[in-house]
Residue, then its C-alpha position, 0 to 999 in steps of 0.5 A: x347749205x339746204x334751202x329751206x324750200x327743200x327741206x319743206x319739200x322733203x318734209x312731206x315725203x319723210x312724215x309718211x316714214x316713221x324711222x324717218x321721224x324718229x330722225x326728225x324728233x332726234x333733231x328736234x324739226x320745227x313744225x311748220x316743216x311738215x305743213x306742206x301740200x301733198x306731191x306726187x311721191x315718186x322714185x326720185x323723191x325718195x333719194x332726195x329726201x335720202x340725200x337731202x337727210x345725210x344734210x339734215x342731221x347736222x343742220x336741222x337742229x341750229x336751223x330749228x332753234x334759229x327759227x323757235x326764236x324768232x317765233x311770236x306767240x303763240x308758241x307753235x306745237x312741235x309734233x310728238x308721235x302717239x299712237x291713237x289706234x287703243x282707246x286709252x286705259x286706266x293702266x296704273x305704273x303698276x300695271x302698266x310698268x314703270x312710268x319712266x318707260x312707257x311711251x304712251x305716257x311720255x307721248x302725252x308728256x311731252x305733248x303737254x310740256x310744249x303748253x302753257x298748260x290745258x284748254x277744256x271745253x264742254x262738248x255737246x255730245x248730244x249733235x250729231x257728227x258734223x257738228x261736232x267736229x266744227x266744235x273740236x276743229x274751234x276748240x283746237x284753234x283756241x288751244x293754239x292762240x292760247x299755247x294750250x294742250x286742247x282736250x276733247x273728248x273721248x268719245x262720241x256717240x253713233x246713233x243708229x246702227x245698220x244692222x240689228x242693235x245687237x249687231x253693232x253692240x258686240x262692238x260698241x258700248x250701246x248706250x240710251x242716248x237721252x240718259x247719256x247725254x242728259x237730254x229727252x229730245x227723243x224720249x218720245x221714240x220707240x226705245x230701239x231708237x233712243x240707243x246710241x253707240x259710244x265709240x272713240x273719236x279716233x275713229x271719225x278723224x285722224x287724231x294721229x295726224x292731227x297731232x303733228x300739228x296741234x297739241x290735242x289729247x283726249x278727256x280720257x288720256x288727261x285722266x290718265x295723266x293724272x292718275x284718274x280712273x276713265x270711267x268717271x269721264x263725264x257721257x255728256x261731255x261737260x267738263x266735272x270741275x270737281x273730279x276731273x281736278x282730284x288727281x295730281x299729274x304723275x309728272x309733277x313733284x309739286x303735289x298739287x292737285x290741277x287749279x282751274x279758271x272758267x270762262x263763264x259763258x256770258x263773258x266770252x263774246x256777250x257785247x263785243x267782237x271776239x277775236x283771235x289776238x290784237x296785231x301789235x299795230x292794233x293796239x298802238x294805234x288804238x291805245x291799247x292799255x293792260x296792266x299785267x296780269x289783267x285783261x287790257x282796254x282801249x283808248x277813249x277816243x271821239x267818234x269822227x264823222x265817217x266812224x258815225x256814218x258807218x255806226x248809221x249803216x250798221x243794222x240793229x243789234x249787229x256788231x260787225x259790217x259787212x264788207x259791201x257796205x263798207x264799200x258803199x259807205x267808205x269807197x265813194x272816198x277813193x280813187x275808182x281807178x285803183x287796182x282791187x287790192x290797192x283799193x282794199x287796203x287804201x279803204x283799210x287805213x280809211x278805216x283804222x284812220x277813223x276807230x275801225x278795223x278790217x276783220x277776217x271770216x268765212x261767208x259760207x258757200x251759201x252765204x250762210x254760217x249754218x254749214x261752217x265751212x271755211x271755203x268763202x273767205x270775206x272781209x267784215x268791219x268793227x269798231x276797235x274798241x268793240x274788239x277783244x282778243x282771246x290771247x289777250x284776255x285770257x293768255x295771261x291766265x296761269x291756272x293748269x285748266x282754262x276751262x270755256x263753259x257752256x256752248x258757242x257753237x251756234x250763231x258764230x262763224x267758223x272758230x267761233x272767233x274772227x280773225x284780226x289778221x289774213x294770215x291767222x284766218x288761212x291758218x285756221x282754213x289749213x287746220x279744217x282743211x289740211x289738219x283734220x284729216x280723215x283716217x286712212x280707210x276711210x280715204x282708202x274706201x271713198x276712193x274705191x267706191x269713187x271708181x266704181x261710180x266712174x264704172x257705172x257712168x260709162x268711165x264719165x264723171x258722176x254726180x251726187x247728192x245729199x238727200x236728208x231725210x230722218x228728222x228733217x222729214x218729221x221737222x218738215x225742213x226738208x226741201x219738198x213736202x213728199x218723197x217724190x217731189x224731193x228727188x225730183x227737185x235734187x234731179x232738176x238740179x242735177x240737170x243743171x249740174x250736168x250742163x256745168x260740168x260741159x261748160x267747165x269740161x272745156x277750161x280752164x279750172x278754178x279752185x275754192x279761195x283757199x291756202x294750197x289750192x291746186x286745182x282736180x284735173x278730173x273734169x277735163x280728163x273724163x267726158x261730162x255725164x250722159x242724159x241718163x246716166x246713174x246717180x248717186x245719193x247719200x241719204x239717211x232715208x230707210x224706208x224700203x219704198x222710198x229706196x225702191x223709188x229711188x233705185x228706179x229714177x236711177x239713183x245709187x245708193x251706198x248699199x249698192x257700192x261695197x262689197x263684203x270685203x270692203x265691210x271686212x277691210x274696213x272694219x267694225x265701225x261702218x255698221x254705225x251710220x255716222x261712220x257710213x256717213x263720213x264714208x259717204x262724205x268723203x264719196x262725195x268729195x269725188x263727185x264732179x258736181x255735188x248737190x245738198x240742202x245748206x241746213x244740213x251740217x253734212x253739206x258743209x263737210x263735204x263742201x270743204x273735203x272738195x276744196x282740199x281736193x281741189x274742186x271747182x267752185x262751179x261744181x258744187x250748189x248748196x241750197x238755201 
């Protein structure tokens, strides 16, 4: 008999070979098989993963019905293969061929099936890149907690092209930004300025790898499956309650056109603490009761002196505590000898004992939720009876489409949720930082210029940094009020940066507190930096002064990277500037020590690629 361990193990290797997942699917895998870190790949694991397949094809189907059973909700998505590299069409059976054998169709089928049925959203298409992707990365958890398919959307707009607007609209449908996302934010430029670049999603993530995971499909496709023309998918993203419910799915025999049920936005977090589900535990010891069909509630309870007392410590108009001062208010209790952990879950049951529970977020890497990212993992305290479970409020809903209005992007930690349990938050942190992946050339050119700056420092590490500029600048949120004062505040910290990565040259390494850490070896392989030695900022600066200067105080800029064959391998797309940034994040995943502004949604993308590739923390300053 295989262990599990090594069918884990060879999972890895068999999803880079699709023959080989063709075999998995004709045996039915569970999932969470190929939720493995990366290895290295080599020789000898290829004839395991061979050996270990001739066992596989008759094992692999009991051992995945075995573990489907014993599987509680929500019900984990099976991957389906499907292919995102087309935009998809408005292809008729007609045009198309018979329905019954087109396998882009069937692809979206089966990923539907897996489902209770569709979570939608409405996406504010007018945010820029990064703060999109933290709304799709929510979206996807809250489709998994309610065994949903998750649609989102289509496309996204790119603002500025590097080039000539010409240039980039022989590529991408050039649209003007305010009209199409139903906004006049930038009315008040010039019209060149206003025109944005509408382009598939596909392009800023890997939507294929994605959905080995987690049943997601576009607005577009889910037109398509319900025999719906494309082109009325809404340019600012909100879900059409009305056309988007005029088809009737070409799979059903029922005939019906898809019902809906909305959240109204003032009901999803307004007065209580949102969570992702209530533990069983949870709710026997606090007397949740629910009627079926219906959104439960708590047991009345009175309010003992200790929940008083943490009641007093709580800030006005705040609905959860933090964990320091449950310490204070609740560790004064406890035994100080007590190891961490048995401390901790000593002052948890204090807690449950007395009508509150243990939470689980994100503090951010600058103690700030403005960056969303999913590398500082914290513990934070609530009243139970302020606690409400997205599973359980709308899990029960049987409606197709379970729609969210409006936005709850801002003023939330990551997943717009918390999390009732540590196992739930570090599946959350895989998705963000193992799931969402970015696509192959963009990973392929990141590396390539991440060399090319190695060569530039003399074979020593290198440093960046982000420098936002653009509306920061005319906001005045940058960090300085000039130009040059900016650039020598980003040096200064570079210096210290430089001096870190001396201290940490000579180990031992540490990793983000993430699931899967495995710590980048590359600061004790290569020597630290030189006094003066090169320099890398990413910046949306395109004054050609400014660039200038920068040039001359040592700065490398991407221009000064890639080449015209990386333009032409890597395609089309990276005229765009928002694709260029992506690549530029992806850079700065590579650098030994990494410097940004925290109020800029970019810091935080790059914060968590460092953390999947194993940075030390030490490495990194965000800047408040």
């Amino acid at each position: 008999m295989v262990a599990e361990s090594d069918i884990t193990v060879t999972a890895y290797y068999i999803r880079r070979n699709p023959s080989i997942i063709s075999l998995l699917l004709s045996v039915q895998v569970p999932t969470h098989i190929y939720l493995t870190k990366p290895v290295q790949y080599t020789p000898t694991n290829r004839i395991l993963v061979v050996t270990v397949l001739q066992i596989l094809q008759l094992v692999l189907a009991s051992l995945a019905r075995k573990m489907l059973r014993t599987t509680s909700h929500p019900v984990p998505f099976a991957h389906i293969a499907l292919n995102d590299s087309q935009s998809p069409s408005n292809i008729t059976s007609e045009q198309g061929g018979s329905l019954e054998v087109d396998p882009e169709l069937d692809a979206l089928r089966h990923i539907v099936s897996q489902t209770k049925g569709f979570y939608a959203r409405d996406y504010s298409l007018w945010l820029g890149w990064n703060n999109m992707r933290y709304i799709i990365e929510a979206a996807v958890l809250h489709g998994r907690i309610l065994n949903r398919t998750t649609i989102i959307p289509s496309y996204v707009y790119a603002r500025a092209c590097e080039f000539d607007n010409s240039v980039c609209a022989a590529y991408a449908t050039m649209v003007n930004r305010g009209d199409a996302t139903s906004t006049d934010e930038w009315r008040q430029l010039p019209i060149e300025k206003q025109m944005a670049w509408r382009i598939p999603v596909s392009l800023m993530f890997n939507l294929t790898h994605l959905r080995e995971t987690h049943a997601v499909i576009t607005v577009s496709e889910y037109l398509r499956l319900h025999n719906i023309s494309a082109d009325v998918e809404a340019t600012n993203g909100r879900w059409d309650t009305d056309l988007y419910h005029r088809g009737v799915n070409i799979f059903s025999d029922s005939g019906a056109e898809p019902s809906l049920y909305v959240i109204k936005n003032e009901l999803y977090d307004a007065g209580i603490v949102r969570v992702d589900q209530l533990p069983q535990t949870m709710r026997e010891r606090g007397g949740w009761n629910t009627t079926h069909g219906q959104a439960g509630s708590w047991t009345i309870t009175e309010e003992t002196p200790l929940s008083k007392a943490l009641h007093d410590a709580m800030t006005s108009r705040a609905s959860v505590l933090d964990w320091d001062t449950v310490l204070i208010v609740v560790g004064g209790r406890h035994d100080q000898n007590e190891t961490e952990s048995s401390s901790t879950s000593s002052i948890a049951n204090t807690l449950e004992e007395n009508g509150w529970e243990v939470l689980y977020t994100y503090g951010g890497a600058c103690a700030s939720d403005a960056t969303k990212d999913v590398v500082v993992p914290i513990r934070q305290a609530a009243p139970r009876n302020l606690l409400r479970g997205l599973y359980e409020d709308f899990g029960f809903i049987e409606q197709d489409v379970l729609l969210l209005e409006g936005e709850v992007h801002l003023g939330r930690k990551p997943g717009a949720l918390k999390f009732s349990t540590l196992e739930s938050r570090e599946r959350y942190t895989q998705t963000v930082l193992y799931d969402f992946r970015l696509t192959d050339n963009v990973v392929e050119l990141a590396d390539l210029l991440s060399n090319r700056m190695v060569e530039k420092a003399g074979g020593r590490m290198w440093m960046g940094a982000h420098m936002r500029r653009g509306d920061f600048a005319t906001l005045k949120w940058t960090m300085e009020p000039s130009f040059e004062a900016h650039l020598a505040r980003i040096k200064r910290h570079l210096q210290d940066g430089r001096d870190i990565l001396h201290f940490v040259h000579r180990g031992p390494l540490y990793t983000y507190k993430v699931p899967l850490g495995q710590a980048d070896r590359m600061p004790l392989l290569l020597d630290p930096p030189a006094d003066h030695d090169q320099f890398y900022i990413a910046t949306d600066e395109r004054d050609s002064t400014n660039l200038t200067y920068l040039r001359n105080q040592g700065a490398v800029l991407i221009s000064d990277l890639l080449t015209t064959d990386d333009r032409r391998t890597f395609g089309w797309s990276l005229m765009l500037t928002d694709v260029l940034s992506v690549v530029e994040q992806a850079t700065l995943a590579h650098a030994a020590y990494f410097y940004a502004h925290a109020h800029s949604s970019v810091a935080g993308g790059v914060v968590n690629l460092r953390a999947s590739h194993g940075a030390d923390p030490r490495t990194a300053l965000l800047e408040t």
